[in-house]
N, C-alpha and C positions, 0 to 999 in steps of 0.2 A: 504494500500500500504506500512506503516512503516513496518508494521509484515513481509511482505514478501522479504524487502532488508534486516532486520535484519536478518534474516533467511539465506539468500543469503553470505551477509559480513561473518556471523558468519561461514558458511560452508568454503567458503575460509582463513577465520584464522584457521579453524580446520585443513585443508588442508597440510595451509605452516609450520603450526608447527607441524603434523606429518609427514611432509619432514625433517625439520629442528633437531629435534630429532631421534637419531638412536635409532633401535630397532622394533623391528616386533609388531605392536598394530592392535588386533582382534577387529576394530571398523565399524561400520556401516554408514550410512547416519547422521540418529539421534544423535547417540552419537557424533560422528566428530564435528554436526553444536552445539551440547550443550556443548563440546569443547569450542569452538569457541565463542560462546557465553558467558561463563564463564570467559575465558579469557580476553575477553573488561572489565569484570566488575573488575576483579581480575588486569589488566594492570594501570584500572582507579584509582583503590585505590592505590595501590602503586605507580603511578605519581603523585598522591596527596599526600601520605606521604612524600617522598622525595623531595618534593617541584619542580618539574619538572610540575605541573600542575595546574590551579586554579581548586577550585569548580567551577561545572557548565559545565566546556571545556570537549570537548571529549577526550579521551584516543590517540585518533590516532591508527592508523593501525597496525603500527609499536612496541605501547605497544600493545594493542591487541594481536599479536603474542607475545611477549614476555610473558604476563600472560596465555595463553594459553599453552606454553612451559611448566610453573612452573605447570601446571596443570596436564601435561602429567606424569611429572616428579616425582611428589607427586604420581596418581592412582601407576606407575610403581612401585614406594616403597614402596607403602601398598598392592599390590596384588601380591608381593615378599615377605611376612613376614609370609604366611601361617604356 
């Protein structure tokens, strides 16, 4: 049952942060929810560097999006460098 709301969560942070970011992205199901799921992990470290997070606590939703954002943001500037 974890797999499948992480799955779930992760599809909606792919979501709101390819609303949140302008820009036309040719992304699928897949891709969006591995988004989204990168982005937890990617929100989580960087709450944790900047001291906004202990080890162990979850990222929150709200990083979540926010690291899924940088994630968006990074593929768009390496698949712009051809």
């Amino acid at each position: 049952m974890g797999v499948i709301v992480t799955i779930i969560i992760g599809f909606l942070v792919g979501l709101i942060a390819r609303f949140i970011k302008p820009g036309a992205d040719q992304m699928g199901f897949i891709l969006t929810t591995f988004i989204g799921i990168l982005g937890a992990f990617v929100g989580s470290y960087l709450g944790q560097a900047f001291g906004i997070y202990e080890v162990g606590e979850p990222a929150g939703f709200l990083g979540s999006v926010i690291g899924a954002v940088i994630i968006l943001a990074a593929i768009k500037a390496l698949a712009g460098r051809k």
